[in-house]
C-alpha positions as CSV (number, residue, x, y, z in Angstrom):
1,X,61.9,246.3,66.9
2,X,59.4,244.6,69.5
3,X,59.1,246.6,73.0
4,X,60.3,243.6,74.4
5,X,63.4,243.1,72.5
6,X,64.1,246.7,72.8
7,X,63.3,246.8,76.7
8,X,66.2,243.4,76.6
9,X,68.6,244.9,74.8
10,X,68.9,248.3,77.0
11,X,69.2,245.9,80.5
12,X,71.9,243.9,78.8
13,X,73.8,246.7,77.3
14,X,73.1,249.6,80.2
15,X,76.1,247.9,82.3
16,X,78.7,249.0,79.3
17,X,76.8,252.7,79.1
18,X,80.8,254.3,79.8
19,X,82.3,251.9,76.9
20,X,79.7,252.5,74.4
21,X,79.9,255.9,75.0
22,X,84.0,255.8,74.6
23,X,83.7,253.4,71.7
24,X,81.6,256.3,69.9
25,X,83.5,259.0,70.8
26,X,86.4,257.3,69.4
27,X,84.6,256.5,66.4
28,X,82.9,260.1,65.6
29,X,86.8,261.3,66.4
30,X,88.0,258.6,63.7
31,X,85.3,259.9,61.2
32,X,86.4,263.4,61.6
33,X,89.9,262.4,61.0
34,X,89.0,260.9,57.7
35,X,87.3,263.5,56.5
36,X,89.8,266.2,56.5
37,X,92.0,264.3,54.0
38,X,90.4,265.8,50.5
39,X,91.2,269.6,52.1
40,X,94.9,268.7,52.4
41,X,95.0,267.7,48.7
42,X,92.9,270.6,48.1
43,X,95.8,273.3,49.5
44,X,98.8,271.1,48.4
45,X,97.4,271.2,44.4
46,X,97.0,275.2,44.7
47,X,100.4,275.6,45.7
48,X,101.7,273.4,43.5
49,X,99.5,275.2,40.9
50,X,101.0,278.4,41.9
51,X,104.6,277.5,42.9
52,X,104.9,277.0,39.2
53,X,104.0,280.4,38.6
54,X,106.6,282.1,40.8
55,X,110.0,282.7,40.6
56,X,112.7,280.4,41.8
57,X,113.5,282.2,44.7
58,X,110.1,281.7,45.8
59,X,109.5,277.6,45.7
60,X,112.0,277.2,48.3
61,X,109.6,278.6,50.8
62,X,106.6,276.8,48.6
63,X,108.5,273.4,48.9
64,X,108.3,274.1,53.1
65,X,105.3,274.7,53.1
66,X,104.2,271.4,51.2
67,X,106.2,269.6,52.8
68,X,104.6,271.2,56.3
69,X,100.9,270.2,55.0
70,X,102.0,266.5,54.0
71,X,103.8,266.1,57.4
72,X,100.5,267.1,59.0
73,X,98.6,264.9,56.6
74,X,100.5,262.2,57.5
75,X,99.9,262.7,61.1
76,X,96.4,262.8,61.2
77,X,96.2,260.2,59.1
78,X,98.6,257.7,61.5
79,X,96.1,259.3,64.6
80,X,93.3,258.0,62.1
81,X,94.8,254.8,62.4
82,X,95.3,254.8,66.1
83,X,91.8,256.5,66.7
84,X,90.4,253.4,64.8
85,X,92.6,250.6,66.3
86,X,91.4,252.0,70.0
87,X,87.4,252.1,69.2
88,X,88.1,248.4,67.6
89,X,89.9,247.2,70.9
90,X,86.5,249.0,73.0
91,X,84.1,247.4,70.7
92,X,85.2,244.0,71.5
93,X,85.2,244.7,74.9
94,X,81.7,245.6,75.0
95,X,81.2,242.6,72.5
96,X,82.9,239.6,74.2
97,X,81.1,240.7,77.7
98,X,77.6,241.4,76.6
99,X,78.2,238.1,74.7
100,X,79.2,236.2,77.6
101,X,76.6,238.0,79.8
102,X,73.8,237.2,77.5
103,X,75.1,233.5,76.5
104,X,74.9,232.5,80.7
105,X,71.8,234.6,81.1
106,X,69.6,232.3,77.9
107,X,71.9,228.9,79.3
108,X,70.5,229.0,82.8
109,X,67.0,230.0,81.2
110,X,67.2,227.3,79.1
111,X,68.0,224.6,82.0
112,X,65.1,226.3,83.7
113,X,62.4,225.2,81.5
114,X,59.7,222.2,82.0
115,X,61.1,219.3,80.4
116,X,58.4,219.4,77.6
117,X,60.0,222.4,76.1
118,X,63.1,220.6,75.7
119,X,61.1,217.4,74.4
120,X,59.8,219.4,72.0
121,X,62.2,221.4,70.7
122,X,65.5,219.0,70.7
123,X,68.7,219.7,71.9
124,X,70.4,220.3,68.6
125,X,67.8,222.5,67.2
126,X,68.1,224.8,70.2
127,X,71.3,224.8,70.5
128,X,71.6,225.7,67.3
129,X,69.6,228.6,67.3
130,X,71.3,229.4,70.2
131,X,74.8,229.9,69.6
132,X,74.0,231.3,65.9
133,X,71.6,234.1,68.2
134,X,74.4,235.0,70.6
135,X,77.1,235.4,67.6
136,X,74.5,237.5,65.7
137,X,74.2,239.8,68.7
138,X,77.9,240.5,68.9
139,X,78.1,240.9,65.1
140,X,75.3,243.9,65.1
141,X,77.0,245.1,68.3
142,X,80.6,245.2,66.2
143,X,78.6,246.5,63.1
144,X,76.4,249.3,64.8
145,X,79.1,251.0,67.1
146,X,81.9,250.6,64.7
147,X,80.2,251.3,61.5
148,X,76.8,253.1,62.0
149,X,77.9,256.2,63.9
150,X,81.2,256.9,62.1
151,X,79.8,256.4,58.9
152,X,77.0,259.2,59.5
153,X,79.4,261.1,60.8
154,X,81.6,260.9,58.4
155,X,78.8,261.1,55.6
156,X,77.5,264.2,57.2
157,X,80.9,265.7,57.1
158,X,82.0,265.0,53.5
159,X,78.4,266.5,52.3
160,X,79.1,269.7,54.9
161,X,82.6,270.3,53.3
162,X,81.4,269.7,49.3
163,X,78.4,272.2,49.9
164,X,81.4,274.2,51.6
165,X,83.3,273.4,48.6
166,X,80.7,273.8,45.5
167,X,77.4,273.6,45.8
168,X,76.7,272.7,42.7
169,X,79.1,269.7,42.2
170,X,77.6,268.9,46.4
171,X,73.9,268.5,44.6
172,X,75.5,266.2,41.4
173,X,77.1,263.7,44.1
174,X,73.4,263.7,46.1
175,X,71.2,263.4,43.2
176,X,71.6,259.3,42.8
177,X,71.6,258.9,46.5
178,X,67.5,257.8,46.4
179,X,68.7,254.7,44.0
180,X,71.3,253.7,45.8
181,X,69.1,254.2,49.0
182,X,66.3,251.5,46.8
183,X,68.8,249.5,46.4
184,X,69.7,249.1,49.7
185,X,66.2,248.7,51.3
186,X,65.1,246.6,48.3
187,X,68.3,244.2,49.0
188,X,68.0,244.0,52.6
189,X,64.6,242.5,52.3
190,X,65.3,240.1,50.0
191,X,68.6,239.0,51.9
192,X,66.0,238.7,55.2
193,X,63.9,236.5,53.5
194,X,66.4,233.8,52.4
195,X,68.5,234.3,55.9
196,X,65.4,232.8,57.8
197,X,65.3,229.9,55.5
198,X,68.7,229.5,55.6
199,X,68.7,229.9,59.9
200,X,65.6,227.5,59.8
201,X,67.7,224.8,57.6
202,X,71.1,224.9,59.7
203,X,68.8,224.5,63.3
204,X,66.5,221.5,61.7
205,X,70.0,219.5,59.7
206,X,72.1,220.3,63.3
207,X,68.8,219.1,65.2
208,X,69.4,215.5,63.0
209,X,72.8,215.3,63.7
210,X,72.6,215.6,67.3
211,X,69.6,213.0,67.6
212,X,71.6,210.4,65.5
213,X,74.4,211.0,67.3
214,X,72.8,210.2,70.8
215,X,71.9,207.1,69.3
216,X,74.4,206.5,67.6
217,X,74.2,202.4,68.2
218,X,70.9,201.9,66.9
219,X,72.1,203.8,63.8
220,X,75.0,201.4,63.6
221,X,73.2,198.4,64.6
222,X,70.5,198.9,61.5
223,X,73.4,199.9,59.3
224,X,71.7,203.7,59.2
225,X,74.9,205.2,58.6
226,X,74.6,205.7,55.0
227,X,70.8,206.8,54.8
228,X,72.1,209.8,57.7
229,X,74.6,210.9,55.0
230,X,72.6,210.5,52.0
231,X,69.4,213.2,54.6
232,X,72.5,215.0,55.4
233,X,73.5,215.9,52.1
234,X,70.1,216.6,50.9
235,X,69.0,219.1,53.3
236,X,72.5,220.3,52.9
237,X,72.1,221.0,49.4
238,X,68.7,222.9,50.2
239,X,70.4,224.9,52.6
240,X,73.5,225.7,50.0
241,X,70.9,226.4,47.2
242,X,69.6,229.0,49.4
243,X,73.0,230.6,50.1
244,X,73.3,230.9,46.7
245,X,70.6,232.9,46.1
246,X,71.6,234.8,49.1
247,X,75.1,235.5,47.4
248,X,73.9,236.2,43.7
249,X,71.0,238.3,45.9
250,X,74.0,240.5,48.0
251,X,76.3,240.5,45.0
252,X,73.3,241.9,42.4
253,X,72.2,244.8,44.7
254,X,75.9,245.5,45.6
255,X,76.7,245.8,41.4
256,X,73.9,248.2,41.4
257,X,74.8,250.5,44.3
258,X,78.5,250.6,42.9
259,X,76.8,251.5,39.5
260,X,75.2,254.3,41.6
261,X,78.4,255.6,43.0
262,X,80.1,255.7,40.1
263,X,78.1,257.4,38.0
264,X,77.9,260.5,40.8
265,X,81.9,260.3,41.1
266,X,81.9,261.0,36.8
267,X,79.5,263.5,37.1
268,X,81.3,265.3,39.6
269,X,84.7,265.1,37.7
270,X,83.2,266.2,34.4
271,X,80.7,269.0,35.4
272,X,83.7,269.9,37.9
273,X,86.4,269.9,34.9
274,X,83.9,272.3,33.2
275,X,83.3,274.6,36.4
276,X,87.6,274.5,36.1
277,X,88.0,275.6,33.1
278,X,85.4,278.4,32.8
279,X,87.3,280.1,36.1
280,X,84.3,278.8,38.5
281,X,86.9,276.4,40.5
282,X,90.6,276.0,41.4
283,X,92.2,273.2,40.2
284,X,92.6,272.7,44.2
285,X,88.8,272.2,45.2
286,X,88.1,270.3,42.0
287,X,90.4,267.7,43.3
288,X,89.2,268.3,46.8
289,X,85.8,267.9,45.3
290,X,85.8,264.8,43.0
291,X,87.8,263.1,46.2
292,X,85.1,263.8,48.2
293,X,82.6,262.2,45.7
294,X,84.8,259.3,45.4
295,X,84.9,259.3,49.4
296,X,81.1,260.1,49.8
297,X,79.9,256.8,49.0
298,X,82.2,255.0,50.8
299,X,80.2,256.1,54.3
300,X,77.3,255.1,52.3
301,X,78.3,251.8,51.0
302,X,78.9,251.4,54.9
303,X,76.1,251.9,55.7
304,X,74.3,249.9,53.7
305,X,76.7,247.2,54.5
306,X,75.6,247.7,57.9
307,X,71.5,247.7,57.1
308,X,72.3,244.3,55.5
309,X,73.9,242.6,57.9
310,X,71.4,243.8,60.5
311,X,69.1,242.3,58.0
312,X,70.4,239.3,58.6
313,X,71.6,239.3,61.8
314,X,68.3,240.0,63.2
315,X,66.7,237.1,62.0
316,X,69.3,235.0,64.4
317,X,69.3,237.4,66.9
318,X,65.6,237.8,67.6
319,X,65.1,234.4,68.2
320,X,67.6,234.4,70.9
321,X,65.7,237.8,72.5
322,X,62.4,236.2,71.4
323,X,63.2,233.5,74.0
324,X,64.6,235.6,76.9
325,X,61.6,238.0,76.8
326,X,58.4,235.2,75.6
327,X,56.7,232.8,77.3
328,X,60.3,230.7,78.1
329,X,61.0,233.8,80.0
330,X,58.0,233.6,82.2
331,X,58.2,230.2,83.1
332,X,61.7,230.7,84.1
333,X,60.6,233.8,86.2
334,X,57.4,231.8,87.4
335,X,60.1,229.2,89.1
336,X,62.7,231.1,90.2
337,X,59.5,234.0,92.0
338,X,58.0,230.3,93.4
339,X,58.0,229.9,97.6
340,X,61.8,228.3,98.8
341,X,61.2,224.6,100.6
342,X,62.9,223.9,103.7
343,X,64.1,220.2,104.9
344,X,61.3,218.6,103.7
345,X,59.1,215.4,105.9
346,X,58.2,213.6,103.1
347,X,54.7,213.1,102.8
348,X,53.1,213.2,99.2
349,X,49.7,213.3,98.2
350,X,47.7,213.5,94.6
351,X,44.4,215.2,94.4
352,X,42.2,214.4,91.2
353,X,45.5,214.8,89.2
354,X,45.1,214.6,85.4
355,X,48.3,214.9,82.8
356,X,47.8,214.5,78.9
357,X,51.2,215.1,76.9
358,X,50.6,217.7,74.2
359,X,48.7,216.0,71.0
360,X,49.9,216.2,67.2
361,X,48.3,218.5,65.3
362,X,44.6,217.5,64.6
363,X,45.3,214.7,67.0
364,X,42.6,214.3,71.1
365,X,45.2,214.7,73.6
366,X,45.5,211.4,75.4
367,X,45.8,211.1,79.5
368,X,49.0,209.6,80.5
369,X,47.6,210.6,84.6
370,X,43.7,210.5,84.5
371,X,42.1,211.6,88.0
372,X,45.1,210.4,89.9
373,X,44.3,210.4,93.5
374,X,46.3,208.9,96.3
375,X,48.5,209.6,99.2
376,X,52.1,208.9,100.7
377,X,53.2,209.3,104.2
378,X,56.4,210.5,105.4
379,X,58.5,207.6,105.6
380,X,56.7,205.2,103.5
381,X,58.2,202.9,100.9
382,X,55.9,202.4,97.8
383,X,56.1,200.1,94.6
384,X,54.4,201.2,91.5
385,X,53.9,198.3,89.2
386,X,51.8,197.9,85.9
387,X,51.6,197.6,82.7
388,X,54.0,199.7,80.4
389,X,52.2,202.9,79.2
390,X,50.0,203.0,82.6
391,X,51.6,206.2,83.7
392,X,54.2,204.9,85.9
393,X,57.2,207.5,84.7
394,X,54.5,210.4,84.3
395,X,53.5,210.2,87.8
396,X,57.5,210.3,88.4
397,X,58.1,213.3,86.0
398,X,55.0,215.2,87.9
399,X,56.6,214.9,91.2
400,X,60.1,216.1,90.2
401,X,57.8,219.4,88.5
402,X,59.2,218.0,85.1
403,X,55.4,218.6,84.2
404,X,52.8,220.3,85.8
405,X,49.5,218.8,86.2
406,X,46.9,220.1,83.7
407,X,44.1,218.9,86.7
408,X,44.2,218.6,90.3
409,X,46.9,219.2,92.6
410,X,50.3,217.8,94.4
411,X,50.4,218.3,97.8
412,X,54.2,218.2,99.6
413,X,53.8,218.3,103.0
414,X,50.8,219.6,102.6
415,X,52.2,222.8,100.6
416,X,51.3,222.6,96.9
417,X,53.7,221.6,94.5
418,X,53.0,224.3,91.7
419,X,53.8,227.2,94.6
420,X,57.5,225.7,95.7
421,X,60.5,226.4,93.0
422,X,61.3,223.3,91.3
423,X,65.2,223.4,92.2
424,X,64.1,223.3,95.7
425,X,61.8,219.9,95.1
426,X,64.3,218.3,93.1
427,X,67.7,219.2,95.8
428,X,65.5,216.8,98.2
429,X,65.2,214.0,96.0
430,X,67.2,211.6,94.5
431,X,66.4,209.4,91.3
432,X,67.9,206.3,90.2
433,X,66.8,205.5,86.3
434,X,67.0,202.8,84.6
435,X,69.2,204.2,81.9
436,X,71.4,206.7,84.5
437,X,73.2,209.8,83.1
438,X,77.0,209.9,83.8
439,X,78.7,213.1,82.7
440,X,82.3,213.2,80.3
441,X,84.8,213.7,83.6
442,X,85.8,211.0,86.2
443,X,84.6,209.5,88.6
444,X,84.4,211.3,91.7
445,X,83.4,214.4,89.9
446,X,80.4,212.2,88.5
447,X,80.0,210.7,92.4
448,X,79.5,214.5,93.8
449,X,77.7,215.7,91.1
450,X,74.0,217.3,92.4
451,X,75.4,216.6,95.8
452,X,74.4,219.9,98.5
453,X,78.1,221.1,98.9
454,X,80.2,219.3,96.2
455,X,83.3,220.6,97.3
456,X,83.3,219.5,100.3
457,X,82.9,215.9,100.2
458,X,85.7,214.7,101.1
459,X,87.2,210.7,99.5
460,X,86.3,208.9,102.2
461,X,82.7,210.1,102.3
462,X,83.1,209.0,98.5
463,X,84.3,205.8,99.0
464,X,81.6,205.0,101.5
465,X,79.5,205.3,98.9
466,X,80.7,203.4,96.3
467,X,81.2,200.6,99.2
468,X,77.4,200.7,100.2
469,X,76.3,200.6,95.7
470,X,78.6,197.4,96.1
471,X,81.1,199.5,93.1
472,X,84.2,199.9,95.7
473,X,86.1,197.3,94.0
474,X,85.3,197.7,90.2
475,X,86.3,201.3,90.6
476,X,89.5,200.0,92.6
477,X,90.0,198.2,89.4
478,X,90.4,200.9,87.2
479,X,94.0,202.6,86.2
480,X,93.0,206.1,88.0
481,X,90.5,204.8,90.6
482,X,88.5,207.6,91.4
483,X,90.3,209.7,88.9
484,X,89.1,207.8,86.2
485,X,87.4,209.9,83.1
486,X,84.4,208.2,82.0
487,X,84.1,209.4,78.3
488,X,80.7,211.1,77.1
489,X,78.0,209.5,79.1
490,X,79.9,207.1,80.9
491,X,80.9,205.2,77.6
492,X,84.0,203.4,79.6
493,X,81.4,201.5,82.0
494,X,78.8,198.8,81.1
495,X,75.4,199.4,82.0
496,X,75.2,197.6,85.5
497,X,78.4,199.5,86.4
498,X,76.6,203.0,85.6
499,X,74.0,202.0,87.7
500,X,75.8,201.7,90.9
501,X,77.3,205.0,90.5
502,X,74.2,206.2,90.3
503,X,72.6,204.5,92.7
504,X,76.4,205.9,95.0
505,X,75.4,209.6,93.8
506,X,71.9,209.2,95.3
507,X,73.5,208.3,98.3
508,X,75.8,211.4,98.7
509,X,73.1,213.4,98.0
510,X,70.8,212.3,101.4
511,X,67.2,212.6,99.9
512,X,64.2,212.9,101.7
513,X,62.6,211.4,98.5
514,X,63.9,208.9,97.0
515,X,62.5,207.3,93.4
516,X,63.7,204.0,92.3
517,X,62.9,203.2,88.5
518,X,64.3,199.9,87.5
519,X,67.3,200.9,89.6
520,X,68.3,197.3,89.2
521,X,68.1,196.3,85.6
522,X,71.5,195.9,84.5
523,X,72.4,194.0,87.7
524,X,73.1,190.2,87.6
525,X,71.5,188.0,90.3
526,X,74.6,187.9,92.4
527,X,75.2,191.5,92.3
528,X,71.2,192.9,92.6
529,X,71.1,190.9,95.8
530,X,74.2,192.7,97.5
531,X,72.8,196.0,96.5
532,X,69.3,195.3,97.9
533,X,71.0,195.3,101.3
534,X,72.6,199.2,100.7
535,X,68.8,199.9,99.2
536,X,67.3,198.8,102.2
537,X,69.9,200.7,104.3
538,X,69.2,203.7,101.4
539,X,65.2,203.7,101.4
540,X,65.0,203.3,105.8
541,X,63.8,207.1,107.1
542,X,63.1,208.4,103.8
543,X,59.9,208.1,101.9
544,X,60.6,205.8,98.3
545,X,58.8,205.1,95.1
546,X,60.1,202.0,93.7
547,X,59.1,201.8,89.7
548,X,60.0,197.8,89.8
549,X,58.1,194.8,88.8
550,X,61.4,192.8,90.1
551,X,62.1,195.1,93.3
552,X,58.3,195.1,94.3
553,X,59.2,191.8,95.6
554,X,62.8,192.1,96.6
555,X,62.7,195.2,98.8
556,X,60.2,196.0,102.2
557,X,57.9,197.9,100.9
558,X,54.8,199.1,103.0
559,X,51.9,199.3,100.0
560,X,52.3,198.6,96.3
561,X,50.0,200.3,93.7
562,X,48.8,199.3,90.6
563,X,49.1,201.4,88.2
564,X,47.4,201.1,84.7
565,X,45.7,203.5,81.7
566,X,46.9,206.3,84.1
567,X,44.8,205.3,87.0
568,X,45.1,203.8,90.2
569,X,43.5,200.0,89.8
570,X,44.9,198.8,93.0
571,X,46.6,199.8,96.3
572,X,47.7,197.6,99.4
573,X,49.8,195.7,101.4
574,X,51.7,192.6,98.9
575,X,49.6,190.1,101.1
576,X,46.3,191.8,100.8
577,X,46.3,192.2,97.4
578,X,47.8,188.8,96.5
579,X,44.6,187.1,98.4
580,X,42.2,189.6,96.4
581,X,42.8,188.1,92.9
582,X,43.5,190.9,91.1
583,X,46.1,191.9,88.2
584,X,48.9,192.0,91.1
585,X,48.0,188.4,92.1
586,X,48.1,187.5,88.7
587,X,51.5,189.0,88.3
588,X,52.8,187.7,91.7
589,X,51.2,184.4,90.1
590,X,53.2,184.8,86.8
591,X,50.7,185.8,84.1
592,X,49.7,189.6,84.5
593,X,46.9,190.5,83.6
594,X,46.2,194.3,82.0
595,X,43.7,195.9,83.9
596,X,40.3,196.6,82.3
């Protein structure tokens, strides 16, 4: 086991230190229990052995006492029962918190990293890995406190009372244990082996179906649907193949272990059926001791149950403790240890800023920002035009610390970005895409979602807002108003009607920065005009980036850049740069021109 994970697992599980140790207590004491069992059938077949011989007067008071010993037997065996039911109940306890303790801990990790890691990784992949890394944890929890300690406890115990018993029969049962001890290291390795493959191959087919599902109409529109199936079922069938193996694997090694404890259970009872009748044993302990053969495996089998299924619950597992304790780890640390930003002014500047996304293999890492350099005062309203690719979204995604820069800095009133945490930045901003993000839930949930103090927005502040993103009366419209569910992603609205709710969300929110990218798209004429007035009203007293060829022209804006091959090719007022006769008087002319 790695330091690290090691290090992990004693902060998660130190807060259950008084369960864990009740849930093994409770175990050892079930163990014990178990292991008394043989001695009762031990004392019962002597006095039945020698009730026989005495007269009749005499089994009277031989039939009490049997029928004293079974009682007992019969009691510890029902406070076996209860023992076991008890450390069951504790067990879960410890595994349904630690599982819910460690599930929020790695899901608000997970929202805290830099939007490359997510871009990289894909949802379904890690989501996968996720919840099939959490379940492992609680399964070797449940496996190592219900069946590692009473096992040895109870193995240690049978071998105790058999040496008690007869040593020689004690060293027939032990001799096999090294084979059936091969058999479970040599089985546990191969069952790690194909559970990685197996782990690897659920995470990359889950990883498909999530990304076809998000777009799902493409799929449908190029009549994909059958080619997903036809992947699906072929990385399916690699992924059953493997299971296969991993069965015939587990069942082969299981055979042979049996094999094992069989053979030690018929030496026992035939070199014990000797020691019998040559006057070395009772008829008592040789039933005591072949019972205890029988039994002494069973512990073992346990165990080696156990060692497999940490085996292959580790492979989930570590990737899950992998992630809280690697470099995901640090960069959620690194944000949430970053300076806290109070009310922010607004002014923004770039110094020599340079952003490449990460290359393909083999592949020169190309500049999406390239020696970026400008800056944006407090209160300023700025449109960023160009050509597509030129860097316009980058140079969003670098402000909201979706990225850092791999050159230069960002300055925030006059503080550098890198030192402030992101969640600060991004509670100050507001972003309207051109594609927005509406959640499955209705619509006034949607309205105050991201807003400072949700709850306490109260409907008419909601309503304001919805009046001002000109949506007051299509909402009105619907059967529940602002009690409306939207579906997954807002799959009840059209696209220009997402985009006032969004553009209403920024509102509530009361941004100091505010970006605009294509805020407009889905707009018709009539309705983009009457939502230019709210943007005006929106953008006054705060400092905007408007990503919009169309908006460049519709809304006040105090300097436009150009933005092209990640570098700025022209800044200005509209006027001065349409009377310079470069690419944005081109553009304002009709016929754009990429810079050079």
């Amino acid at each position: 086991m790695k330091p690290q994970h090691r290090n992990l697992l004693r902060q998660e599980f130190g807060r259950y230190r008084g369960w864990i140790g009740l849930a093994l207590a409770l175990g050892a004491a079930t163990a014990a229990a178990g292991a008394i069992e043989p001695l009762f059938l031990q004392y019962l077949t002597d006095l039945l052995v020698r009730a026989g011989a005495h007269a009749p007067a005499a089994r009277g008071r031989d039939f009490a006492a049997a029928m004293t010993a079974i009682g007992l037997l019969g009691a510890v065996l029902a406070a076996q029962r209860g023992l076991q039911t008890g450390a069951g109940a504790v067990v879960n306890r410890i595994r349904f918190g630690s599982s819910f303790d460690l599930s929020s801990r790695v899901l608000r990790q997970l929202y805290a990293q830099p939007l490359s890691f997510h871009q990289q990784s894909g949802a379904g992949y890690v989501l996968t890995r996720v919840d099939r890394g959490i379940a492992a944890l609680g399964q070797l929890t449940s496996d190592l406190l219900q069946s590692l300690l009473p096992n040895s406890i109870n193995l240690v115990l049978m071998l105790a009372l058999l040496l008690r018993l007869s040593p020689r029969l004690a060293w027939v049962a032990i001799a096999p244990m090294p084979l059936f001890l091969w058999a479970t290291a040599a089985g546990s390795g191969r069952v790690r082996e194909h559970e990685e493959a197996v782990q690897e191959g659920w995470s990359r087919l889950y990883s498909r179906v999530s990304e076809v599902l998000s777009g799902i109409k493409t799929v449908k529109s190029l009549a994909g649907e059958e080619l997903e199936i036809a992947e699906y079922g072929r990385q399916a069938r690699g992924i059953f193949g493997r299971l296969w193996k991993l069965v015939w694997v587990e069942e082969g090694f299981g055979q042979a272990r049996s094999a094992v404890a069989l053979g030690a259970r018929l030496g026992v009872g035939g070199y014990g059926c000797w020691l019998v009748m040559a006057g070395r044993l009772t008829p008592g302990a040789w039933v005591a001791a072949t019972s205890y053969a029988a039994l002494l495996y069973g512990p073992l089998a346990g165990l080696a149950a156990t060692f497999a299924s940490v085996a292959r619950q580790w492979v989930a597992a570590g990737v899950v403790l992998d992630f809280l304790g690697g470099e995901a780890a640090a960069a959620a640390s690194a944000g949430a240890a970053a300076a806290r930003l109070e009310r922010l002014r607004g002014e923004i500047v770039f110094e020599q800023v340079s952003y490449a996304y990460p290359a393909m293999e083999g592949a020169t890492p190309r500049y999406a920002i390239d020696g970026l350099s400008f800056r944006v005062e407090a209160g300023e309203t700025i449109a960023v035009i160009g050509p597509s690719g030129g860097g316009k979204t980058t140079l969003m995604d670098l402000l909201l610390r979706f990225h850092d820069p791999c050159e230069g800095r960002i300055g925030l009133d006059g503080r550098d970005l890198a030192t402030i945490a992101p969640a600060d930045v991004r509670k100050q901003m507001a972003v309207v895409l051109q594609d927005p993000l509406l959640l499955e839930g209705t619509i006034a949930e949607n309205l105050a979602y991201g807003a400072p103090d949700p709850a306490r927005i109260s409907e008419a502040k909601l309503r304001a807002a919805l009046r001002t993103a000109q949506a007051e009366e299509f909402v009105a419209r619907l059967p529940q108003g602002l009690d409306t569910r939207l579906g997954e992603r807002g799959a009840r609205l059209s696209g220009g009607e997402k985009q006032r709710l969004a553009i209403a969300r920024a509102l509530l929110r009361d941004p100091r920065i505010l970006i605009l990218d294509e805020a407009t798209a889905h707009l018709d004429a009539a309705s983009e005009e009457a939502l230019n007035q709210a943007l005006r009203a929106l953008i006054a007293g705060r400092t905007a980036l408007v990503i919009s060829h169309r908006l460049a022209t519709l809304l006040p804006t105090d300097r436009i850049f150009v933005l092209a091959r990640g570098q700025l090719q022209e800044q200005g007022p509209a006027a001065a740069l349409a009377a310079s006769g470069g690419f944005y008087a081109q553009w304002a002319g009709g016929t754009p021109a990429v810079p050079a």
